[in-house]
Z-matrix of the N, CA and C atoms (Angstrom, degrees):
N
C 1 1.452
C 2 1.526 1 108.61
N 3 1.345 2 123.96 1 131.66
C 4 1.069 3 128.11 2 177.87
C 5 1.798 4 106.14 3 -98.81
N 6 1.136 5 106.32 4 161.86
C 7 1.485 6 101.33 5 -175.00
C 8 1.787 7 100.58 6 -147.33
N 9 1.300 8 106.71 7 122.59
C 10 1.759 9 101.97 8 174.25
C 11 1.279 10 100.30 9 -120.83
N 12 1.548 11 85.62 10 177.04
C 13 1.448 12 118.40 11 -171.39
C 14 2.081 13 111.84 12 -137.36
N 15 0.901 14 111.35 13 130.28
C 16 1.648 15 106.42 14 177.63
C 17 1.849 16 91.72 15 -104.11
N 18 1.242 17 118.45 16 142.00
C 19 1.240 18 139.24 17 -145.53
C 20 1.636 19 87.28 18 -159.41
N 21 1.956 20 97.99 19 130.14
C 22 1.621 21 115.59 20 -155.98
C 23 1.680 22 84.08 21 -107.44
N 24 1.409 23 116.32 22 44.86
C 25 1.331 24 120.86 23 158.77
C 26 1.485 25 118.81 24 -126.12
N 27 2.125 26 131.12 25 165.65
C 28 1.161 27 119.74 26 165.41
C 29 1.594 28 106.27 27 -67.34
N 30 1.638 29 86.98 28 157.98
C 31 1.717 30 114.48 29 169.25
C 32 1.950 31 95.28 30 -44.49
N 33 1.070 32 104.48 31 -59.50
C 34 1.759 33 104.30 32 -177.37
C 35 1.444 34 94.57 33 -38.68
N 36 1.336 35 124.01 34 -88.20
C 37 1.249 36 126.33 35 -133.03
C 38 1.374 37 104.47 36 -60.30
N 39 1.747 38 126.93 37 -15.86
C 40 1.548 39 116.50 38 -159.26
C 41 1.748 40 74.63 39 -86.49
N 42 1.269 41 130.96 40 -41.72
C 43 1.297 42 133.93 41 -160.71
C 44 1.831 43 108.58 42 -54.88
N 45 1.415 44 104.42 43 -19.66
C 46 1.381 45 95.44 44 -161.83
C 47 1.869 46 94.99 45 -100.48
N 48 1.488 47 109.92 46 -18.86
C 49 1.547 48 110.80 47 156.50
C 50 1.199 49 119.20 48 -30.96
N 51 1.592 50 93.74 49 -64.24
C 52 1.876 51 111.48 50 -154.01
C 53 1.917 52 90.30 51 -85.21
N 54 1.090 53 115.26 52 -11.71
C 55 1.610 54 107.60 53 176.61
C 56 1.717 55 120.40 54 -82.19
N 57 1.489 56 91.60 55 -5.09
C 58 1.524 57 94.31 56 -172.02
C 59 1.596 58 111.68 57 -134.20
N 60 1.612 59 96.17 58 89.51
C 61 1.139 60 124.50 59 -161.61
C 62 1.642 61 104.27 60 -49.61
N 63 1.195 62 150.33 61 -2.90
C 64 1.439 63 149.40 62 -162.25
C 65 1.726 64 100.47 63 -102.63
N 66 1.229 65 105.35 64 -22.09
C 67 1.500 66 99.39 65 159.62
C 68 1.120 67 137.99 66 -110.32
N 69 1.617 68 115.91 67 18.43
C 70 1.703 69 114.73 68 155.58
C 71 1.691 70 126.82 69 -34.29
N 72 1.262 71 104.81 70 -48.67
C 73 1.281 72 114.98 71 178.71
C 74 1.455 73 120.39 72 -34.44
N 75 1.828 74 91.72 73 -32.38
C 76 1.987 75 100.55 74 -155.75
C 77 1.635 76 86.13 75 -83.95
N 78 1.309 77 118.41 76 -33.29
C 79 1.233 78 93.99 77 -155.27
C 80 1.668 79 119.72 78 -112.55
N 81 1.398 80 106.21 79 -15.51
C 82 1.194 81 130.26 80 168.65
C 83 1.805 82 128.56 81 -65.63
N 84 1.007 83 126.89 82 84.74
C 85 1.489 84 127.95 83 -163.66
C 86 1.140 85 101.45 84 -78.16
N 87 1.575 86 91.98 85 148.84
C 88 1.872 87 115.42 86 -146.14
C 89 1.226 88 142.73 87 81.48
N 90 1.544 89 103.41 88 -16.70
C 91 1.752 90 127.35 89 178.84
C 92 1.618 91 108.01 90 -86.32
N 93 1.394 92 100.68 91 100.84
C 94 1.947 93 102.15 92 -176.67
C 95 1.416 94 90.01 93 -72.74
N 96 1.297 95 126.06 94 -34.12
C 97 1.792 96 110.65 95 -160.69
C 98 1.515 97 100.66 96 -153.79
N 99 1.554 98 123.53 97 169.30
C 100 1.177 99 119.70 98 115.82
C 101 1.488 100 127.93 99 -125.64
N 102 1.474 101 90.87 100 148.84
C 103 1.819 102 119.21 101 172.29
C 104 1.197 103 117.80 102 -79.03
N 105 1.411 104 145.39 103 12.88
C 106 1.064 105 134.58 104 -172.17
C 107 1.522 106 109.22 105 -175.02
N 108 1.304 107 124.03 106 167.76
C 109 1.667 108 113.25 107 157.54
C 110 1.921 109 87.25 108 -165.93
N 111 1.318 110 115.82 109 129.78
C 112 1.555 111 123.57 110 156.47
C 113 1.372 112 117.07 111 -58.76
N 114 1.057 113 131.45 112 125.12
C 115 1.026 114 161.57 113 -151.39
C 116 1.927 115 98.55 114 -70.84
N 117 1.333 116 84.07 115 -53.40
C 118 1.931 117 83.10 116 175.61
C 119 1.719 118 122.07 117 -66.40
N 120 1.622 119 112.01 118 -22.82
C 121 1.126 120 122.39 119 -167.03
C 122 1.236 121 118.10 120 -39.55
N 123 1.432 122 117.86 121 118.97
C 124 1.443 123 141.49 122 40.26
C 125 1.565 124 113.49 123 -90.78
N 126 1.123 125 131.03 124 -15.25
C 127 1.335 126 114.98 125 -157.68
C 128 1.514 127 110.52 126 -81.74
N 129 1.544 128 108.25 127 156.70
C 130 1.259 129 123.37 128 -139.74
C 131 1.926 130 83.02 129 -81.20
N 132 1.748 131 90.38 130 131.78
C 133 1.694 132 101.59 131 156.83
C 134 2.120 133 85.12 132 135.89
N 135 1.313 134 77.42 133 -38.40
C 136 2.251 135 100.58 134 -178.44
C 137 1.446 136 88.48 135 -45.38
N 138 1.995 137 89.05 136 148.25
C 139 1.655 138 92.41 137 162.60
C 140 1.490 139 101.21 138 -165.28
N 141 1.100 140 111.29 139 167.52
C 142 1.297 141 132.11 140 -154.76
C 143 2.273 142 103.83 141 -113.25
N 144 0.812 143 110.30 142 119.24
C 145 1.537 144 103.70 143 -179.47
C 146 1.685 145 105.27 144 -120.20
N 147 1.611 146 100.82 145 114.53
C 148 1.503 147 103.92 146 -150.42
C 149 2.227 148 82.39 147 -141.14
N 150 1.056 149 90.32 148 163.99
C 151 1.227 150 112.47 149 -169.90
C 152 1.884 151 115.88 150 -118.29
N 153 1.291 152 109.53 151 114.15
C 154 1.735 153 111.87 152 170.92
C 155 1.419 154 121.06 153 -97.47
N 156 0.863 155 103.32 154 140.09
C 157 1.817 156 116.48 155 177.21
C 158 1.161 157 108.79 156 116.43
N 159 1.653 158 111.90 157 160.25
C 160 1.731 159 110.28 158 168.78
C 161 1.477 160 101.98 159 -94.03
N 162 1.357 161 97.63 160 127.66
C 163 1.659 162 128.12 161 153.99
C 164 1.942 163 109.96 162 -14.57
N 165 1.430 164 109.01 163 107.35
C 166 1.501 165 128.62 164 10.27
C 167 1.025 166 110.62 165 -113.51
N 168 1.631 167 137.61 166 18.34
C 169 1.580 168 108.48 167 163.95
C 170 1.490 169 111.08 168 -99.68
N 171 1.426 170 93.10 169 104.21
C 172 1.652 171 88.58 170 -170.70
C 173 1.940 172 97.67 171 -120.60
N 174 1.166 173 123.02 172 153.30
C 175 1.215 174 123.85 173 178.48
C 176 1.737 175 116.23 174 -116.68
N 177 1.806 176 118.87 175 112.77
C 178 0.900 177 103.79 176 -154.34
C 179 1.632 178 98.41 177 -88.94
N 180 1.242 179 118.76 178 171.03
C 181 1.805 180 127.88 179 178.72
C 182 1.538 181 108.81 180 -165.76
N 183 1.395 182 95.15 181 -153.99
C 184 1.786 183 102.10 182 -171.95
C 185 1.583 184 103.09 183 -151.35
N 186 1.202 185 108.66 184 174.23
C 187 1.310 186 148.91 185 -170.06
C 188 1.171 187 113.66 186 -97.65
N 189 1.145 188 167.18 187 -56.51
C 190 1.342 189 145.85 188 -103.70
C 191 1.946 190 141.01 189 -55.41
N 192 1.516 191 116.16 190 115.69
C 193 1.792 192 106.05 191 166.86
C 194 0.934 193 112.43 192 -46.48
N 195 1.546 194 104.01 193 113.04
C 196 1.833 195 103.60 194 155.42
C 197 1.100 196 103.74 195 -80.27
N 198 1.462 197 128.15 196 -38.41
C 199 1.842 198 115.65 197 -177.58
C 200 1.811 199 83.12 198 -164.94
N 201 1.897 200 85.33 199 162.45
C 202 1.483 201 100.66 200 -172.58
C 203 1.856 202 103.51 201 -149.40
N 204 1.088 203 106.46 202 114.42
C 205 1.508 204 105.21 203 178.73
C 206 1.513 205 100.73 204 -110.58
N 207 1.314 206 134.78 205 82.48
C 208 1.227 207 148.56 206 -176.06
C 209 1.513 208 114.45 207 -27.50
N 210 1.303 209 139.06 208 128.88
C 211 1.367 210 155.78 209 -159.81
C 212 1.542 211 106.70 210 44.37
N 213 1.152 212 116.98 211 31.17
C 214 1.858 213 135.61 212 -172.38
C 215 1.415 214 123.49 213 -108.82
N 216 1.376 215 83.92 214 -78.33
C 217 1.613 216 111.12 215 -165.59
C 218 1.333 217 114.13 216 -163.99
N 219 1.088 218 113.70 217 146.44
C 220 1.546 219 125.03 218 -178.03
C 221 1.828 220 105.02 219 -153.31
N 222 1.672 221 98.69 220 107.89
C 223 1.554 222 118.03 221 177.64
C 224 1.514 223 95.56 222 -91.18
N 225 1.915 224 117.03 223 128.24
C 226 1.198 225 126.83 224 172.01
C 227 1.281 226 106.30 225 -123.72
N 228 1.813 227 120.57 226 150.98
C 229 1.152 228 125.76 227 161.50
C 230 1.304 229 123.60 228 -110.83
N 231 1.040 230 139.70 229 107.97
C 232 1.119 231 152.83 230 -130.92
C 233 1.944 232 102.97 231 -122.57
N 234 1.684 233 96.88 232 115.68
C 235 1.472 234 79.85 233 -170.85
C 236 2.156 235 97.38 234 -110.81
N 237 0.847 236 115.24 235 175.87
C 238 1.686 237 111.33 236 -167.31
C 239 2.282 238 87.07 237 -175.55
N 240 1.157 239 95.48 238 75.77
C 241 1.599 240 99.89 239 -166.54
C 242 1.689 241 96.26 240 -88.64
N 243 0.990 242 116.39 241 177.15
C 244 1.560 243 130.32 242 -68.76
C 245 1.465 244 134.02 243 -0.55
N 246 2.158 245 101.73 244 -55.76
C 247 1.514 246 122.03 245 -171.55
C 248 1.411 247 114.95 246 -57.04
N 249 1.688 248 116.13 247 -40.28
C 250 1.508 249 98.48 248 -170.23
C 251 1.981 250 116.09 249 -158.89
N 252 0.943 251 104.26 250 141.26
C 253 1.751 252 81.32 251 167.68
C 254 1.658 253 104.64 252 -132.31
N 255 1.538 254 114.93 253 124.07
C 256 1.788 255 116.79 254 -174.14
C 257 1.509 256 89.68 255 -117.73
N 258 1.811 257 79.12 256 166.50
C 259 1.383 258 123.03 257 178.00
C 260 1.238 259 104.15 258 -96.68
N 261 1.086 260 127.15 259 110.42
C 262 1.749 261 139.31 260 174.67
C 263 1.511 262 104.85 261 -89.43
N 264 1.155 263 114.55 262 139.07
C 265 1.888 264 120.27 263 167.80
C 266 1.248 265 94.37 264 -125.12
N 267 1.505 266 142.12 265 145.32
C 268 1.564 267 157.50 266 131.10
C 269 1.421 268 100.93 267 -82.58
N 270 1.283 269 165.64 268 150.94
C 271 1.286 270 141.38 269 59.77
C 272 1.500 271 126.75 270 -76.72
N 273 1.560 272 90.72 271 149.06
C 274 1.933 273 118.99 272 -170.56
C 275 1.666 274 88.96 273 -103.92
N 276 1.496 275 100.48 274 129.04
C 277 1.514 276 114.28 275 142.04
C 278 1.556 277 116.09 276 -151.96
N 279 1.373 278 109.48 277 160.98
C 280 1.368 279 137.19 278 176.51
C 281 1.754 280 91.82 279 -37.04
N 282 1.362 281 100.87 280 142.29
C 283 1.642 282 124.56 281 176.31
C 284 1.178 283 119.52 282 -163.60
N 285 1.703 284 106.17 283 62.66
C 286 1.621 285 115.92 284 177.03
C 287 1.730 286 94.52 285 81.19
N 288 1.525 287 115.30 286 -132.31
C 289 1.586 288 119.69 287 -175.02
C 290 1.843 289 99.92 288 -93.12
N 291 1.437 290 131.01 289 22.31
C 292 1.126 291 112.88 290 -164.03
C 293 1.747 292 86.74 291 -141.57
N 294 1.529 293 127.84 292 -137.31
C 295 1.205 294 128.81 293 -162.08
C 296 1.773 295 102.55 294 -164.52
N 297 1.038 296 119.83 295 112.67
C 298 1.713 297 121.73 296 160.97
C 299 1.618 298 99.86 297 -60.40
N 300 1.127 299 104.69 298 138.88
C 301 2.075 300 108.36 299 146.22
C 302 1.136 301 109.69 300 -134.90
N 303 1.439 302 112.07 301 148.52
C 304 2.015 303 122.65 302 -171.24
C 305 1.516 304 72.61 303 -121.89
N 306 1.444 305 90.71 304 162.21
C 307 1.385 306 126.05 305 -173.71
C 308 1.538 307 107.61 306 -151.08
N 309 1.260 308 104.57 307 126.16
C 310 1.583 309 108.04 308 -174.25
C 311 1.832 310 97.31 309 -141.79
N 312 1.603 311 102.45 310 144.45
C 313 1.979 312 105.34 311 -179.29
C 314 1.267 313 76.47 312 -160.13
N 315 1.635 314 103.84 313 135.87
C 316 1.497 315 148.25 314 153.96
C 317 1.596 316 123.53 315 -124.07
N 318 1.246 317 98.15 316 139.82
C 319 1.787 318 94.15 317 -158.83
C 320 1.870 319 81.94 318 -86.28
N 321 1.112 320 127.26 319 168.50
C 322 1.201 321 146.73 320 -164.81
C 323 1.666 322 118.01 321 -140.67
N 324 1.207 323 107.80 322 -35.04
C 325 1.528 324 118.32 323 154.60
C 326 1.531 325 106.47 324 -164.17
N 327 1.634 326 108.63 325 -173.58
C 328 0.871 327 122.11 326 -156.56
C 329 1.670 328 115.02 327 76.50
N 330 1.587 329 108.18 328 163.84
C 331 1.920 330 121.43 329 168.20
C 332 1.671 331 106.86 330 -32.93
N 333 1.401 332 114.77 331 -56.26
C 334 1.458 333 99.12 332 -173.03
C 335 1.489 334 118.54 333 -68.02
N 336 1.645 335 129.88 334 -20.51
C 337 0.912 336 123.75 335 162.67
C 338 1.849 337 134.29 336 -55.13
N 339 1.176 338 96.27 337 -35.77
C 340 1.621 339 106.12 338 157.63
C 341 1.468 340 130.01 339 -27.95
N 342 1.524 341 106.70 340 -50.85
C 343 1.567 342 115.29 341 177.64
C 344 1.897 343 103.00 342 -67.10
N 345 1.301 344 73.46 343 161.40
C 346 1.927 345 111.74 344 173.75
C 347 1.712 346 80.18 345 -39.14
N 348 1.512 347 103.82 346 169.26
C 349 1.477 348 115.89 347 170.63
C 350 1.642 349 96.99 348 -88.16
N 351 1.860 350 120.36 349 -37.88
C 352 1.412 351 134.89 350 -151.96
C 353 1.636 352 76.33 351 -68.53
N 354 0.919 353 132.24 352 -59.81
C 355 2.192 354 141.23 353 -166.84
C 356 1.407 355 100.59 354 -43.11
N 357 1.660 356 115.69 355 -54.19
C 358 1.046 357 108.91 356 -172.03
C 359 1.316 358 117.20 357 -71.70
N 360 1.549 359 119.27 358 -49.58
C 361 1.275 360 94.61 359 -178.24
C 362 1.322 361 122.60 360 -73.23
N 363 1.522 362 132.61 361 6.21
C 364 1.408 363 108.99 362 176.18
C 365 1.216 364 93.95 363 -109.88
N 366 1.558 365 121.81 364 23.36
C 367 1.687 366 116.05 365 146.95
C 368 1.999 367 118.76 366 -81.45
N 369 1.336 368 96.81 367 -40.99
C 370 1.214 369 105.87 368 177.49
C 371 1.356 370 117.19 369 -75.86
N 372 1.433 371 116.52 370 -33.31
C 373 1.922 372 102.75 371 -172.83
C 374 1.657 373 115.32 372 -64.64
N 375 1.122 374 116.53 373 -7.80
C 376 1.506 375 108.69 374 169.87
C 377 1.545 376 110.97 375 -63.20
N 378 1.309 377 103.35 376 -49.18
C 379 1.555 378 106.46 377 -162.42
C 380 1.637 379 100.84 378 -70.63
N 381 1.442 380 102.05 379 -51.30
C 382 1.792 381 100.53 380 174.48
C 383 0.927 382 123.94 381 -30.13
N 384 1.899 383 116.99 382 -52.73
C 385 1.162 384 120.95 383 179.66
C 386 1.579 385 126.23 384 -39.68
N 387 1.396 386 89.61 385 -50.25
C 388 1.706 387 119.06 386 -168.35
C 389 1.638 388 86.88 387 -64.33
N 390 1.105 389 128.50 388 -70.68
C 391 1.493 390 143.12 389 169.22
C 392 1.632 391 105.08 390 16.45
N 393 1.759 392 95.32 391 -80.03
C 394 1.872 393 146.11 392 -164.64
C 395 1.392 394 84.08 393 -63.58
N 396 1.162 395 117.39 394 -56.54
C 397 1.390 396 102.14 395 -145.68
C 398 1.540 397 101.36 396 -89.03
N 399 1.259 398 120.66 397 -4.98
C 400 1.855 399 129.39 398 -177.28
C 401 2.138 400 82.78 399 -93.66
N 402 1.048 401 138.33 400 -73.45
C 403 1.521 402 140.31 401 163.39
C 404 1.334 403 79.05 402 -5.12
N 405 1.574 404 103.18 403 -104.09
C 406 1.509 405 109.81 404 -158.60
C 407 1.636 406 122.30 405 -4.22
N 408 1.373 407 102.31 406 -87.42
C 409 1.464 408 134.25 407 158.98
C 410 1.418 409 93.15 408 5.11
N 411 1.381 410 111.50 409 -92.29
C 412 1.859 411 131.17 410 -161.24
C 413 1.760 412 96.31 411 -53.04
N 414 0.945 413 113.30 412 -65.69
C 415 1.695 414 109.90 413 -172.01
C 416 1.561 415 110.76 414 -72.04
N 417 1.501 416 145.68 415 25.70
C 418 1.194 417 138.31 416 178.00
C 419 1.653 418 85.89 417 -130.89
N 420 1.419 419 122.49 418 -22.13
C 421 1.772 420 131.90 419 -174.03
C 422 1.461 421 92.77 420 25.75
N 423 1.320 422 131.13 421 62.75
C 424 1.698 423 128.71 422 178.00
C 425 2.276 424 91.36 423 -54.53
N 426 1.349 425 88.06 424 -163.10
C 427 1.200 426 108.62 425 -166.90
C 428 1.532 427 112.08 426 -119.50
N 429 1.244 428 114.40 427 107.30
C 430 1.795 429 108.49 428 -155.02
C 431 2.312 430 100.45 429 -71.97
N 432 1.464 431 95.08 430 -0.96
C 433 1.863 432 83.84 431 -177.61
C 434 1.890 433 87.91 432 -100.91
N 435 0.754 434 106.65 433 25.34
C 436 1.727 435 104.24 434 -165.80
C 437 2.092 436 99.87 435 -132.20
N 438 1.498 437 95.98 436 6.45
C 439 1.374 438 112.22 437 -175.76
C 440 1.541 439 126.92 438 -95.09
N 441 0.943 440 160.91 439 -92.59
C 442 1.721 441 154.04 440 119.08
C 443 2.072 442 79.04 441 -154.03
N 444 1.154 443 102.71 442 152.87
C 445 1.254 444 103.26 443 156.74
C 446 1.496 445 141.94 444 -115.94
N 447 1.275 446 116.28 445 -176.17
C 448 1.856 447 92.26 446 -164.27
C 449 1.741 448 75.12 447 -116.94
N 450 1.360 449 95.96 448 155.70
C 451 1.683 450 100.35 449 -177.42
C 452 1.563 451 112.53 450 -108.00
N 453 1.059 452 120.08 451 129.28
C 454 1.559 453 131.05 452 -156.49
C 455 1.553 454 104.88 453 -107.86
């Protein structure tokens, strides 16, 4: 299952999110941090060494580009070892003055790979959602006095 989001930013700017590997963390759920970023990142072989869980049981792993067609698409492999390692897809396209992104993850091995593909993705589109809509967020950087607030 793929799951999008239309985002009131350009195709560039979500592109320069996902190009700048030091903010996976923000937008990627489950990612407490990252430890690392390749220097070439995005290009395919680059990887990202980022850490899941809240502090302190956190489990550290990596990232890796399988392929990157710049303001396109960006194929990730995503490792989360023992439980799982997926295939991530992003694609960016034109959406009026702003940009759609689909988001697609299939586990590839490991236990979660076992299930139906139909299981997985309506295991994963929650988090995607959350995903898109944390993306979103960072590349539209609205203006928090330009916001209404919720009263606490």
């Amino acid at each position: 299952m793929t799951v999008t989001r239309d985002v009131d930013a350009t195709r560039e700017r979500v592109w320069d999110v996902l190009a700048d590997g030091w903010t996976y963390s923000s937008w990627v759920v489950g990612n407490s941090r990252t430890r690392a970023v390749s220097r070439r990142w995005p290009s395919p072989g680059t990887r990202i060494l980022h850490s899941i869980g809240a502090w302190p049981a956190v489990i550290n792993d990596e990232t890796v580009v399988e392929s990157c067609y710049p303001r396109k698409e960006l194929v990730l492999f995503a490792r989360v070892r023992p439980a799982t390692e997926a295939r991530i897809t992003l694609r960016l396209s034109n959406n009026g003055a702003g940009c759609q992104v689909a988001m697609s993850e299939l586990a590839v091995s490991g236990p979660l790979s076992w299930l139906p593909e139909t299981l997985q993705a309506a295991a994963f589109a929650p988090r995607n959602r959350e995903c898109l809509w944390r993306l979103a967020q960072i590349a539209e950087r609205r203006d928090a006095d330009e916001l209404p607030t919720k009263a606490t």
